[in-house]
C-alpha positions, 0 to 999 in steps of 0.5 A, spaced: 511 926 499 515 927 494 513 933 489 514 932 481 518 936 477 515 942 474 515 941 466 520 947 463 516 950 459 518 954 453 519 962 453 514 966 450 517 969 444 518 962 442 510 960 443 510 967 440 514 965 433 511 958 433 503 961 433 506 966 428 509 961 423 502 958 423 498 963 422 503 965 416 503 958 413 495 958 414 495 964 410 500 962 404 496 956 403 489 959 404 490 965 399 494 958 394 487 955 395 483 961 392 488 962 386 486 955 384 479 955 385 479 962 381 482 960 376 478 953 375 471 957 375 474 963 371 476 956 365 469 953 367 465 960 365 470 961 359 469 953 357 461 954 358 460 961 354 458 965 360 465 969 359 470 970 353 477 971 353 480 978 353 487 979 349 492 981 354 496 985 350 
């Protein structure tokens, strides 16, 4: 019986890396999302009166 070849799997501080990229990618986009989001309630309260524009000087 013939044994397979072991699969060559990637070092550590590449898995490190690569979960780290995710994990920053993740969180770029997450705060994006959230910057927009505020911006569109902060305009909605301002359209409906709930809030008024303050002059930034």
């Amino acid at each position: 019986m013939m044994s397979e070849p072991k699969k060559k799997l990637p070092n550590k501080k590449v898995i490190s890396s690569a979960k780290f990229e995710a994990k920053e990618q993740f969180t770029k986009s997450a705060l994006e999302n959230l910057k927009t989001e505020n911006k569109r309630l902060v305009n909605s309260l301002k359209k409906s009166g709930e809030i008024k524009e303050s002059k930034r000087k």
